[in-house]
C-alpha positions in Angstrom: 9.7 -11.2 -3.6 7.7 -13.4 -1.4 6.6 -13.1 2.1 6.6 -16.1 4.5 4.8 -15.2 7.4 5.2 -18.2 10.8 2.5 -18.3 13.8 2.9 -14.1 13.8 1.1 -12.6 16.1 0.9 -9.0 17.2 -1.0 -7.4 20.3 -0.9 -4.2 22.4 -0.2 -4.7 26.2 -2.1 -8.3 26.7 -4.4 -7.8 23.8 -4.2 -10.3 20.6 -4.9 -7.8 17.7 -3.9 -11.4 16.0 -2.2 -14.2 16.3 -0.9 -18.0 14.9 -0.9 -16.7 11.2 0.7 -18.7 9.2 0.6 -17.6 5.7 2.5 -17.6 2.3 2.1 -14.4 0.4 3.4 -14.9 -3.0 5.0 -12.9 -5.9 2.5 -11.6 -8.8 -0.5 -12.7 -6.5 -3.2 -10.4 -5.4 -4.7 -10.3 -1.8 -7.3 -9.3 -0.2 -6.7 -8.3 3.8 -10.7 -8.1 5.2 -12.5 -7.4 8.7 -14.1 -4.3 9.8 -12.8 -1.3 11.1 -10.8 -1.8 14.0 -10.0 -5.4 13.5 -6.8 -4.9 12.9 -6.3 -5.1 8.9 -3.8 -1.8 9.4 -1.7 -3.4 12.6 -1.4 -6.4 9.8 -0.1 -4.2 6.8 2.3 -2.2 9.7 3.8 -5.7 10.8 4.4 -6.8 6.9 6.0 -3.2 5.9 8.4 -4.0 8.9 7.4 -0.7 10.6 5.7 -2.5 13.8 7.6 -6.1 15.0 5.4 -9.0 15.4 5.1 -10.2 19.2 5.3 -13.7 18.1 6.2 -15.7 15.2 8.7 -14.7 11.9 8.3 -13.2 9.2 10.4 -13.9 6.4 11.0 -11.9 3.2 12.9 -13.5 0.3 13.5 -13.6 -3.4 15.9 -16.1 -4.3 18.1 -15.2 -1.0 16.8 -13.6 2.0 16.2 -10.1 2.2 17.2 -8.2 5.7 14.6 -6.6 7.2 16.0 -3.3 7.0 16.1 -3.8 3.3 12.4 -4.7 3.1 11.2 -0.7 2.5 13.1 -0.8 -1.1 10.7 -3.8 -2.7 7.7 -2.4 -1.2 5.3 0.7 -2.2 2.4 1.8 0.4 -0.3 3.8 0.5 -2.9 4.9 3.2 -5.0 7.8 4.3 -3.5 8.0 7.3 -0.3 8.6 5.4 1.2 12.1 5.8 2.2 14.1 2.7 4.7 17.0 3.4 2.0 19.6 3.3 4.7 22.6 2.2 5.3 20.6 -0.5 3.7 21.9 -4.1 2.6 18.2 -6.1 5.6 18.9 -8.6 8.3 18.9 -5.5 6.2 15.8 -3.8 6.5 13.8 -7.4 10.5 15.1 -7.3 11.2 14.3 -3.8 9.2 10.4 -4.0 11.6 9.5 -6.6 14.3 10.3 -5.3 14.5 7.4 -3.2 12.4 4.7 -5.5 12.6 4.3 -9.2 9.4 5.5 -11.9 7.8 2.6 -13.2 8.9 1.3 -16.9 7.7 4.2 -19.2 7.0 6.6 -16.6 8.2 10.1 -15.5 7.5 12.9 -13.5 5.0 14.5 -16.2 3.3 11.4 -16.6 3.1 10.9 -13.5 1.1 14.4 -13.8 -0.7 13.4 -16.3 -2.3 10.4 -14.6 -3.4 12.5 -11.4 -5.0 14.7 -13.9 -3.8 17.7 -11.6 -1.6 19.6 -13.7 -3.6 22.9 -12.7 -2.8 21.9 -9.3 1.1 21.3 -9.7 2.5 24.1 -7.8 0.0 24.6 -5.1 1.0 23.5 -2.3 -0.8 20.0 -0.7 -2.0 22.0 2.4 -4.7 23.5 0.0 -5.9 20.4 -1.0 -8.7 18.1 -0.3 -8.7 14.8 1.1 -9.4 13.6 -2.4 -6.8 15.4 -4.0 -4.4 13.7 -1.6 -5.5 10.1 -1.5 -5.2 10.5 -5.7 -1.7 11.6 -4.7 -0.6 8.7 -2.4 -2.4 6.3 -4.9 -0.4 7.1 -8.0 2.9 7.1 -6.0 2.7 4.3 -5.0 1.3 3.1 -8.4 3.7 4.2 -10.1 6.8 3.4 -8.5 8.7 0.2 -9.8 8.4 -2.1 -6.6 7.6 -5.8 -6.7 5.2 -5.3 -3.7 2.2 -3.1 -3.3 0.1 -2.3 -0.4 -3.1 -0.1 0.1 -5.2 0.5 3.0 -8.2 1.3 2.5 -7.1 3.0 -1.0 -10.8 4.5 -1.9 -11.2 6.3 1.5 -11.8 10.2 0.2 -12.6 9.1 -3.4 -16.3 9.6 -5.1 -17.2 7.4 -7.5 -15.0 9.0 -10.7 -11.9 8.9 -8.4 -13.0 5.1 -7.6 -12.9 4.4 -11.2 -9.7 6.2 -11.2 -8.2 4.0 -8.9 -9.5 1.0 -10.1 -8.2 1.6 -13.8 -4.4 2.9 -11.7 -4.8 -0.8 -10.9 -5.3 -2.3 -14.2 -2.7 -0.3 -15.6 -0.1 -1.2 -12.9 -0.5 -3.6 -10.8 0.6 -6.4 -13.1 3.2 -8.7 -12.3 2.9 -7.4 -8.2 1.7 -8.6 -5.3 -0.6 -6.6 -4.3 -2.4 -6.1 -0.5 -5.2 -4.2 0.0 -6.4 -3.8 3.7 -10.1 -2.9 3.3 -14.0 -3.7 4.0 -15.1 -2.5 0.7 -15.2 -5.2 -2.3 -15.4 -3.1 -4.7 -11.7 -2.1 -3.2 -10.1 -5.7 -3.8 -12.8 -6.9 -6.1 -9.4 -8.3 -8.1 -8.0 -10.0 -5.5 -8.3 -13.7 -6.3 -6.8 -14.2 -2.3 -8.7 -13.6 1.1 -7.4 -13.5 4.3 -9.6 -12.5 7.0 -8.2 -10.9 9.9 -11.2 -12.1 12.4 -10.1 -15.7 11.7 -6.7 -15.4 13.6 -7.7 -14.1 16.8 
């Protein structure tokens, strides 16, 4: 699926978070979305999942018809550390209840799924006990691993010391092919494999 994006813009009562982007974000391509905290690289992702409306501009999402707005959530897989979890939840009944709505990726079920998180001594405590880390690693391979043609991260290291980094970096390399990818951040070695850059501080 690709996204056309038209003069979008997006602010809070009179204030431009950003506007006049015009933009072609394209299937299999990875992208970079860059400024500093506060800028408004999360407002951006929001607009493109369809959860926030642009104030201006349209936004079209399309694969070889157009796809309906309300349709968008099905071709897209997110995650973010301001993401909440269902902290009752044990990781085995989070993994159950994901899929349920989204298909595994090619190869891929809940055990392997598991497997990759490297949490199986964690699978039925529930995600209330665990650390940030442990929940970021959680939302990563979720969103990893779910067969969508778009994925989107903000700020997907946030919480993770330098093993989980490497950890995240090889979830990547592993899946991410063949996607677009978008990953909001101000940390290259985040997006070091995006081979696009769009910089939210130029649109405002």
């Amino acid at each position: 699926m690709n996204i056309s994006l038209n003069n979008v813009g997006r602010r809070f009562n009179k204030e431009w978070i950003f506007k006049n982007i015009s933009y072609e974000f394209k299937q299999g391509e990875k992208y970079a979305v860059l400024g500093p905290n506060g800028s408004g690289k999360s407002t951006f992702l929001s607009v493109l999942l369809s959860s926030l409306v642009p104030s201006e501009g349209t936004i079209t999402y399309y694969n070889s018809k157009e796809v309906k707005v309300e349709d968008v959530y099905q071709y897209i897989s997110f995650a973010a550390p301001y993401l909440d979890l269902v902290e009752e939840f044990t990781l085995q009944e989070t993994i159950a209840f994901h899929f349920q709505f989204k298909p595994y990726a090619n190869g891929l079920d809940a055990a392997a799924v598991l497997s990759l998180l490297g949490l199986e001594k964690s699978q039925d405590k529930a995600l209330k006990h665990f650390s940030s880390g442990m929940k970021q690693r959680t939302k990563l391979v979720l969103a990893c691993c779910t067969n969508t043609p778009i994925l989107m991260l903000d700020e997907p290291t946030s919480n993770l010391d330098a093993q989980g980094i490497d950890w995240y970096l090889e979830l990547i390399e592993k899946f991410a092919q063949g996607k677009m990818v978008l990953v909001g951040s101000n940390q290259e070695h985040e997006y070091a494999f995006c081979e696009n850059r769009l910089k939210i501080s130029d649109y405002k």
